[in-house]
MARMAR-406783 format. One record per residue (C-alpha): residue number from 0; residue in one letter; x negated, y negated, z. Coordinates in nm, 2 decimals. Layout:
% MARMAR-406783
+-----+------+--------+--------+--------+
: seq : type :     px :     py :     pz :
+-----+------+--------+--------+--------+
: NUM :    A :      X :      Y :      Z :
...
+-----+------+--------+--------+--------+
END
This chain:
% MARMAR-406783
+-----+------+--------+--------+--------+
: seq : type :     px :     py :     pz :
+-----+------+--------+--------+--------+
:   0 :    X :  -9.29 : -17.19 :  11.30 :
:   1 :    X :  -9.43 : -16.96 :  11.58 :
:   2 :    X :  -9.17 : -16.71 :  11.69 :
:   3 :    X :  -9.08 : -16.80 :  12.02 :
:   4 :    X :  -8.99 : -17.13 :  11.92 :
:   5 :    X :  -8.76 : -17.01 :  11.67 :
:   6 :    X :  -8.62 : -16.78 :  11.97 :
:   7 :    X :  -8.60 : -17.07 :  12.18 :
:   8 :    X :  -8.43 : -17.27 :  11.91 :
:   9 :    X :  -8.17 : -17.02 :  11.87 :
:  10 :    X :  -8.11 : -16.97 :  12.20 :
:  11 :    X :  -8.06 : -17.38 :  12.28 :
:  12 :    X :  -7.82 : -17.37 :  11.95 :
:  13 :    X :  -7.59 : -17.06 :  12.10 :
:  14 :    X :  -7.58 : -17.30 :  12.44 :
:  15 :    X :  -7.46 : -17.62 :  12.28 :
:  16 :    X :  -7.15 : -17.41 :  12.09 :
:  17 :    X :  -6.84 : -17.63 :  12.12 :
:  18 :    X :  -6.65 : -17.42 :  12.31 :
:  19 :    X :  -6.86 : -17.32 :  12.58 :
:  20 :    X :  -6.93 : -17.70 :  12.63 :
:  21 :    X :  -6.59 : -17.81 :  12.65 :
:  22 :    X :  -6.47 : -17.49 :  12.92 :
:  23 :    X :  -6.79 : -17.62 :  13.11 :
:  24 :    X :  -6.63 : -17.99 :  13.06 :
:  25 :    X :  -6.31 : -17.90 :  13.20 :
:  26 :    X :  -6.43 : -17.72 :  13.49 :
:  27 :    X :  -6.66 : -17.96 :  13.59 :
:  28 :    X :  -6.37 : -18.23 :  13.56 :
:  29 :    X :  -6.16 : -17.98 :  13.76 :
:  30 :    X :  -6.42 : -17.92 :  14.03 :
:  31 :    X :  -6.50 : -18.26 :  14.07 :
:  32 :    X :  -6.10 : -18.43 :  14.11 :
:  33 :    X :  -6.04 : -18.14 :  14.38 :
:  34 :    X :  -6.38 : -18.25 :  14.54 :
:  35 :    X :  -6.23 : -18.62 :  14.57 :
:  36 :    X :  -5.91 : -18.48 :  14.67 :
:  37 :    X :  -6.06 : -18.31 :  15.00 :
:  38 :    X :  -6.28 : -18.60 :  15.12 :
:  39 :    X :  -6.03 : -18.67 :  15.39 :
:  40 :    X :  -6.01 : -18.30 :  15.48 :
:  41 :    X :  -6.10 : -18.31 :  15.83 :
:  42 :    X :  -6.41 : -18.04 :  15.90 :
:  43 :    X :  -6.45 : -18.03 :  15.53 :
:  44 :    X :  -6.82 : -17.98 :  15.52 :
:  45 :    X :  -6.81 : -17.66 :  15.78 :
:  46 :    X :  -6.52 : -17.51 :  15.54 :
:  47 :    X :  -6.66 : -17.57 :  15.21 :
:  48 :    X :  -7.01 : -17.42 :  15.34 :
:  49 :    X :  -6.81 : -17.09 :  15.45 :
:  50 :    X :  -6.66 : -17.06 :  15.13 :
:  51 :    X :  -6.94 : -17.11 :  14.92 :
:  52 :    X :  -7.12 : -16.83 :  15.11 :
:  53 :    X :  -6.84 : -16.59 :  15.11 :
:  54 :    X :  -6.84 : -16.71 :  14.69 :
:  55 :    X :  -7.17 : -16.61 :  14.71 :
:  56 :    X :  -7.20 : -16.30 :  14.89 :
:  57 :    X :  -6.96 : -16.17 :  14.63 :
:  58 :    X :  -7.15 : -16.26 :  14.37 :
:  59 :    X :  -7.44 : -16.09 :  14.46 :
:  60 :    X :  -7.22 : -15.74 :  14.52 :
:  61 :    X :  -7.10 : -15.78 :  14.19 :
:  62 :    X :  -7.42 : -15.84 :  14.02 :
:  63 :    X :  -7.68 : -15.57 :  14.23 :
:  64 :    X :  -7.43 : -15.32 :  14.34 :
:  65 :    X :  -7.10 : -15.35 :  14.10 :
:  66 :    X :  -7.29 : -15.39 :  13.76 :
:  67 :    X :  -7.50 : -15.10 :  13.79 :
:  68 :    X :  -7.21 : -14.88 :  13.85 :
:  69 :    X :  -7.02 : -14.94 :  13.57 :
:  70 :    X :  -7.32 : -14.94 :  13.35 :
:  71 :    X :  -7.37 : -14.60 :  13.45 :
:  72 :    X :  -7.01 : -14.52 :  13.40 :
:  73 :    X :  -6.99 : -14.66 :  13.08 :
:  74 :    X :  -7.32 : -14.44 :  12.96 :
:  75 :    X :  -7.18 : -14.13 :  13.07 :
:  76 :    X :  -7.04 : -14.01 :  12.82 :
:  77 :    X :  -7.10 : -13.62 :  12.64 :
:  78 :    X :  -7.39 : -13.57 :  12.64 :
:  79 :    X :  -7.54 : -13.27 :  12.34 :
:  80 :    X :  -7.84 : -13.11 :  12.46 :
:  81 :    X :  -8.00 : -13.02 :  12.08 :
:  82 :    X :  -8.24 : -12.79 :  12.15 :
:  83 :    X :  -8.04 : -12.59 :  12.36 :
:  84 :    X :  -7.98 : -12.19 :  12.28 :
:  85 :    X :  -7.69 : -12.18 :  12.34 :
:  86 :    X :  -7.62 : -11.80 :  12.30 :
:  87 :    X :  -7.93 : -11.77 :  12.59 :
:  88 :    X :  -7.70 : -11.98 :  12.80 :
:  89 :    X :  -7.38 : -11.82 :  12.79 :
:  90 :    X :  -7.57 : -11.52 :  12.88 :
:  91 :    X :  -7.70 : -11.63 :  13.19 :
:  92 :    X :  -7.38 : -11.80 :  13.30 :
+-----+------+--------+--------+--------+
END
């Protein structure tokens, strides 16, 4: 078999895990009763629109502005400089 179908296999197996498949399962069955629910919500498409793009909105902060930061924060750690002398620098501190 050619690599990237093994990749590809391997990723589709990962996907189709029980677990992952039955939280996706419940939320979906979650999302969809409190969609029935609000039909009779007067104004209901207007307010779900605004809430999906404020849903939105946030996700995108978190993922292009959040994400990076804590990556960074995460990476900085101590960093050891090998080839440093470090007699040379204590003498021009």
């Amino acid at each position: 078999m050619r690599p990237a179908f093994r990749s590809l296999r391997a990723q589709l197996r990962h996907l189709l895990r029980a677990r992952p498949l039955a939280a996706f399962a419940v939320f979906v069955a979650v999302t969809a009763a409190t969609l029935l629910v609000a039909r009779g919500i007067p104004q209901y498409r207007q307010n779900l629109a605004l809430n999906l793009a404020a849903e939105l909105v946030g996700t995108f902060m978190i993922l292009f502005a959040l994400t990076p930061i804590m990556r960074r924060a995460q990476e900085s750690g101590v960093r050891e400089h090998r080839r440093l002398d470090f007699d040379w620098y204590t003498d021009r501190v």
